[in-house]
C-alpha positions in Angstrom: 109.3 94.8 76.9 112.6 95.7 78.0 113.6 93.8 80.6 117.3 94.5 81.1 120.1 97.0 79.7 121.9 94.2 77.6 121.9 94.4 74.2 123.7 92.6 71.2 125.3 94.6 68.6 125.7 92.7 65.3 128.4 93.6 62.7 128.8 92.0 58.8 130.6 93.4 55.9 132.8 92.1 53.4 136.1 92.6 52.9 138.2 95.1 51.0 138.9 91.8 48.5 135.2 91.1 48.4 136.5 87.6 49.6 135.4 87.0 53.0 132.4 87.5 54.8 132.8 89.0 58.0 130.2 88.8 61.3 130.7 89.3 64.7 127.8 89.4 67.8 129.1 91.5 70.6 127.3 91.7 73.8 127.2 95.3 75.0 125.7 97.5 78.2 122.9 99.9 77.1 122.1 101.5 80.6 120.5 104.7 79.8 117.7 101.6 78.7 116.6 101.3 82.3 114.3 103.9 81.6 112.2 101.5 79.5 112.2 98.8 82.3 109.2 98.0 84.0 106.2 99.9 81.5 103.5 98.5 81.6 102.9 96.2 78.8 100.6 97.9 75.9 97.3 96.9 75.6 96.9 97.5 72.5 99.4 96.9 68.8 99.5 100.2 68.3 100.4 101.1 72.0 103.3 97.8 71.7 104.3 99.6 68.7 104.8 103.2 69.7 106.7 101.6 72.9 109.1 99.4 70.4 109.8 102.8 68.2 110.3 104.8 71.4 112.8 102.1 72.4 114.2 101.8 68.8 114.9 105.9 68.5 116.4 105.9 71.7 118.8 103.2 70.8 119.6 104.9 67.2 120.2 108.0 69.0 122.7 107.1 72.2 126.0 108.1 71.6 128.6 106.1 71.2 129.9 106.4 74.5 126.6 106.0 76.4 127.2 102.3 75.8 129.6 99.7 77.6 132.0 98.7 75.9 131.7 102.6 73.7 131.0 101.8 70.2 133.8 103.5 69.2 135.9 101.3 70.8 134.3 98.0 69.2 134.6 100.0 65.7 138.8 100.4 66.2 138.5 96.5 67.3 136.5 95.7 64.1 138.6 97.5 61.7 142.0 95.9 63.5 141.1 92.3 62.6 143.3 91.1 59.4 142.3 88.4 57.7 145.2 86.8 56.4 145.4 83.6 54.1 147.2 80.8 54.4 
């Protein structure tokens, strides 16, 4: 069950190079989620599971800017990191 509006976006690639692996886990602000907040719990699996897909879509969906910090911006920080060797 949803029980806030935080959510953690996760990012991996490799680079370019195919040299390094690259993750990062950034915390971001989902608030258009607070519509999920407070459901009742399903009774059932297949009510807990059309609850997680509705929450899922709704995620997949949001645009980029409906989250805090925009995904956009997170995306221009991503692909300005340089990893340079020594």
């Amino acid at each position: 069950m949803v029980n806030g509006t935080g959510v953690t976006l996760m990012y991996q690639g490799i680079t370019a190079d195919e040299k390094y692996f690259v993750s990062f886990l950034i915390p971001v602000n989902a608030p258009f989620l607070s519509e999920f907040i407070g459901v009742p719990l399903a009774a059932t699996s297949e009510e807990f599971d059309a609850y997680y897909q509705n929450v899922n879509e709704r995620i997949n969906t949001a645009a980029p800017d409906e989250f805090t910090p925009s995904l956009n911006a997170i995306d221009e920080l991503i692909s300005s990191i340089v990893i340079v060797e020594k």
